[in-house]
N, C-alpha and C positions, 0 to 999 in steps of 0.2 A: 246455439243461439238462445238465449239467456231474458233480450227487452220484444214488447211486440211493438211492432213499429203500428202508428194511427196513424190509416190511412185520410182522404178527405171526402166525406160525405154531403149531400144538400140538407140543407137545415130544415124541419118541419115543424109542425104543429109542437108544441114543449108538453111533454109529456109529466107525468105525476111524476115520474122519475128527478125532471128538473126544474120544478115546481121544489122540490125538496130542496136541492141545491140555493135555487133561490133565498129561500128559507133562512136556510143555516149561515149563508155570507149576509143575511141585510139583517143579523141579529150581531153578527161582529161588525160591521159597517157597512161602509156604502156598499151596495148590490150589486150580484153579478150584470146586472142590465145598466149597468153604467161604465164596463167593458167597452173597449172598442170592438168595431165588428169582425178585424183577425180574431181578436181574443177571443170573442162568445165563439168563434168558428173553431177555434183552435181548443177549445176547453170543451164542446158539444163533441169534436173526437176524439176526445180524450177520454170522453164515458165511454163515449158509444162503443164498448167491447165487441158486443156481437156485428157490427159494424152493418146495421140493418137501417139506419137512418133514424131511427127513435130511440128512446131511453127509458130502462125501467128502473122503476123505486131503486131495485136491486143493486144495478149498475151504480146508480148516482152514491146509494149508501156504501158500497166497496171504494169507488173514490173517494168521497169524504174521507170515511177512515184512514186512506191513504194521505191526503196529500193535509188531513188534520193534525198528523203529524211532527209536521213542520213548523205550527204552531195556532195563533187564533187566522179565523176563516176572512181574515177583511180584502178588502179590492185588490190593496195596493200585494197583500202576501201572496194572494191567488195567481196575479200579475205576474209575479219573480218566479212562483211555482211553473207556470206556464212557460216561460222563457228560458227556465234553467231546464226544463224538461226539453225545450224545444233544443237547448246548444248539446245536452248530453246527447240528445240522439244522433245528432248531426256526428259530436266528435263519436260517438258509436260505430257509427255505419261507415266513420273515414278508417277507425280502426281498424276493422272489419276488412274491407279492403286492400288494406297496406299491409295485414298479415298475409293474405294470397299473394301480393305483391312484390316477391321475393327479391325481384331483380333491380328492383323500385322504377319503371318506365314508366308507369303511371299505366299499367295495363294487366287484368287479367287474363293470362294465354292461357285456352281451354285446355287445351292438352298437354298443359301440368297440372291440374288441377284434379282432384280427386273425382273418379269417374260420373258419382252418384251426382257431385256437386259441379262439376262438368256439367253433366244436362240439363240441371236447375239454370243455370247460368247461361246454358246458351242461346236461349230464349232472348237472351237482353242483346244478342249480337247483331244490332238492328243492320248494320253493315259488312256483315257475313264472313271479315275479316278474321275470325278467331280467335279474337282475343275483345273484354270489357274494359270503356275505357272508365275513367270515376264518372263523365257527365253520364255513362247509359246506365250504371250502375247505382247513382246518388237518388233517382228517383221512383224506383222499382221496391215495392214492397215483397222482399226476397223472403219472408216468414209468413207469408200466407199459405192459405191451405192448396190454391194451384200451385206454388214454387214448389213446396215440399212436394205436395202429388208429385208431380215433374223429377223430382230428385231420388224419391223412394222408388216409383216404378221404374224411372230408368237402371236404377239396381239391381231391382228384384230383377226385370225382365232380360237382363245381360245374364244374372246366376241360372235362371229357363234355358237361354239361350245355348250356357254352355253344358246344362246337362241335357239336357234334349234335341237341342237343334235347333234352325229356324228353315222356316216357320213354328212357329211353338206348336203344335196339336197334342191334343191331349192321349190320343191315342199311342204316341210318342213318349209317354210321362210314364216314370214307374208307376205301380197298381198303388202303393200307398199315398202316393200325393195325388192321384185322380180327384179324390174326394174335394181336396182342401182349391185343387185350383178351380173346381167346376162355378164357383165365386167369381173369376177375373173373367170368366166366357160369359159376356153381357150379353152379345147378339145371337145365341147359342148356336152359332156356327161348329163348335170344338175348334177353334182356333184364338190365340190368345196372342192380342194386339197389346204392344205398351200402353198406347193409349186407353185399351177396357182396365189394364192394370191403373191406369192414372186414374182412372174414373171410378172405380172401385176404392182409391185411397181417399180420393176426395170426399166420398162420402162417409168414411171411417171419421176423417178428418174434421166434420163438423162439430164438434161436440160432447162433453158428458152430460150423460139423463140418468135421473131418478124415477123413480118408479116406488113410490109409496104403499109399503104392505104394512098396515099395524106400526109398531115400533121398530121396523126393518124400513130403509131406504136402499133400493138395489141400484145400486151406481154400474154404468158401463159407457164406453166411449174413448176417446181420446183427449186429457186434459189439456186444456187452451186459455186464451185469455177470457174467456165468459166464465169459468170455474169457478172462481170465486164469488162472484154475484149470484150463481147456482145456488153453492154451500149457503149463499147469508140468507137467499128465498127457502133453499130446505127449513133450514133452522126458525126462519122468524113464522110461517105459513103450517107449517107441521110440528108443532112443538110437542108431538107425542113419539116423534122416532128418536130413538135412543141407540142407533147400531147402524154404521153405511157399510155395505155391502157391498167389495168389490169384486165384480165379476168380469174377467180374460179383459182384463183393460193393460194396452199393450204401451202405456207412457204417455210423456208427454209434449207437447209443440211450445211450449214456452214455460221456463225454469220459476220463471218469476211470479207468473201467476199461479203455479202449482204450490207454492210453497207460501204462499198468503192465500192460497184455501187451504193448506196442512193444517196453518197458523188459527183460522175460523173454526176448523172442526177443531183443534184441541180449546178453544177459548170456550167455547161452548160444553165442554165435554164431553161429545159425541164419540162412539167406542167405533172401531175401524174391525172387518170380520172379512176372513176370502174364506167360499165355502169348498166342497168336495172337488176336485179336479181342474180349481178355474187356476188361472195364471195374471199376477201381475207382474211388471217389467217396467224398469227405466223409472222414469217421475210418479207412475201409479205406485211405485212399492216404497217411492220417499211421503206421499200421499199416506199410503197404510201406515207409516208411523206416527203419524199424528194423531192417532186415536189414544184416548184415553184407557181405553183396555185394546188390545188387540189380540186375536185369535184367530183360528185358521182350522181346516178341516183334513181328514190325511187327503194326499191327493194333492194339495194344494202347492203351487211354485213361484219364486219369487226370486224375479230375474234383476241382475245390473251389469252395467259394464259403465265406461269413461264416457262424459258427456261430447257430445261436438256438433257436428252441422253443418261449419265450412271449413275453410281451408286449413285452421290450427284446432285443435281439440285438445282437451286438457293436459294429455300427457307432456304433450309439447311446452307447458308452460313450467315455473320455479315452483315448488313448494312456495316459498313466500308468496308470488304473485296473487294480487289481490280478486283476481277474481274467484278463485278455491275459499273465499270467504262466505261467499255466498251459502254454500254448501255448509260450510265448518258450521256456520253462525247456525243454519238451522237445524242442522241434527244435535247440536249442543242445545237449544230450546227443547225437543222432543227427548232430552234425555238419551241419547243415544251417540256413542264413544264414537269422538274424531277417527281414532282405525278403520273402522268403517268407510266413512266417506276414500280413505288412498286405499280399502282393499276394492274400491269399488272402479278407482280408475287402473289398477292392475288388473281385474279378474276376467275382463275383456276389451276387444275396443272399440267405440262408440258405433260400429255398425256390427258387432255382435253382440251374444248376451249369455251372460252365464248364470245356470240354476246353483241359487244358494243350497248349501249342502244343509243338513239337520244341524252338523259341528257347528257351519257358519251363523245359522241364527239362532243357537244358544249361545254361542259365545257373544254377541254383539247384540243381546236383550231383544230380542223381535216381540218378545210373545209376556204378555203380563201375567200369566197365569200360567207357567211353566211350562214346563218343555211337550209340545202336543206330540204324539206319534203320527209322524205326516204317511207310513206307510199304507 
């Protein structure tokens, strides 16, 4: 899953964030406050990343950037911005669906559907019928952080179920994963519920934080649609860190906004660092190319496999097909060889992950300052 879908929030007090916004359209023309009130409604969640009901400077400055692209900031271009955002998502999400949609009935049947994305899914079976039609499907924000909880745990806690048993107990667990699962036992009963796993992801699931030491930022979390509003507050509020630090950051929930915060930490020329034994994976380790120097410490591992999320994932599509663009376009910015990106939907597939060998990241430039001894 590639766009985040904005959801709809109540409008509040206008924050400095969009105070700014204001700003920068009534200097190209007429103001955003001369908007109808879908529009202001529909453009206030369209900042509001962290979808908290308010807006920060942050927020509002990562959309600018964004939708300044398209050219000067006036009423009527904001207007078309808004509307062509509004029909992509729609023809998105119809996409989306008509690729699960095999048979074409106008229905997703749970039980072809990929387990993980099975469960995420059947939540919307408001009619218990077993299968999604597009109306229960069309207004369900399937990339939030409860879908994916929903989707991850019911995975993870099928692969428990079949090495251990159920009831899950941990007494039941080999001695080496004791350790790792004592995490998903919330109610410290030793017993472990999908739902403590769901609950446990959710909160993975909120977010990347910094942590400001000197000219070190120690980055960890799950990157998401707030990421980049993050990166443009490191950068404008800390102008003395020179080095983000990523530490066991396990990917990320949306392609789009991981790769216009790559885009900010390289613009900036901020150096990307994973230190002794941490791990990154998935959009975290497309994140650590965007550093201006990058480095690593031994110990250090750096996971990929094929993008996906629902019912088709990458492999399933053409070399041509244009959504591999996405990808191509950005490792070609970062200076790093398209091979890359097709050894990456080879080397696993989107619900595994495979550690880059020392080979693989010399050969495909990881490291600015040659080849570290990761031993």
């Amino acid at each position: 899953m590639r766009r985040l879908h904005v959801g709809i929030h109540p409008m509040k007090h206008p924050s400095l964030g969009f105070l700014i916004l204001l700003f920068a359209t009534s200097c190209a023309g007429p103001p955003v406050a001369e908007l109808s009130h879908p529009e202001s409604s529909q453009l206030f969640d369209l900042l509001d990343t962290s979808h908290d009901g308010s807006l920060s400077p942050f927020e509002a400055l990562d959309a600018l950037l964004v939708i300044s692209k398209e050219g000067a900031l006036t009423r009527e271009a904001l207007g078309a911005f808004l509307s062509e955002y509004a029909e992509e998502e729609f023809a998105d999400r119809r996409e989306f669906f008509e690729m699960g949609d095999s048979d074409r009935d106008g229905k997703l049947v749970l039980n072809e559907l990929p387990s993980g994305f099975a469960s995420m899914m059947s939540s919307l079976d408001t009619d218990g019928d077993g299968a999604i039609t597009w109306s229960e499907f069309r207004l369900v924000n399937i990339e939030s952080s409860v879908m994916m909880a929903k989707e991850e745990g019911a995975e993870l806690y099928a692969e428990l179920v079949e090495e251990i048993g159920e009831p899950v107990h941990l007494e039941g667990a080999p001695v080496d994963l004791v350790e790792e699962l004592r995490e998903f036992d919330v109610d410290g009963d030793r017993t472990i519920t999908q739902e403590e796993i769901e609950q446990v992801i959710r909160k993975e699931l909120a977010g990347t934080t910094f942590e400001v030491t000197g000219e070190l930022a120690i980055m960890q979390g799950v990157i998401g649609a707030t990421t980049p509003s993050s990166v443009l507050e490191l950068a404008f509020m800390n102008p003395e860190v020179r080095t983000i630090v990523l530490t066991n950051m396990p990917g990320s929930m949306d392609d789009v906004a991981n790769m216009r915060a790559g885009r900010y930490i390289r613009q900036f020329g901020l150096n990307t660092h994973v230190p002794a034994d941490s791990e990154v994976a998935s959009g975290a380790t497309d994140l650590f190319l965007a550093g201006r120097h990058r480095s690593c410490e031994p110990g250090a591992r750096f996971g990929i496999h094929s993008w996906g999320g629902g019912p088709v994932v990458a492999t399933d599509l053409p070399r041509d097909h244009e959504d591999h663009l996405l990808y191509l376009d950005y490792y070609e910015e970062m200076g790093i060889p398209a091979e890359f990106y097709w050894r990456t939907l080879s080397a696993a597939p989107a619900e595994g992950i495979h550690w880059m060998t020392e080979e693989e990241l010399e050969r495909f430039g990881f490291f600015t300052d040659g080849r570290p001894d990761l031993k």
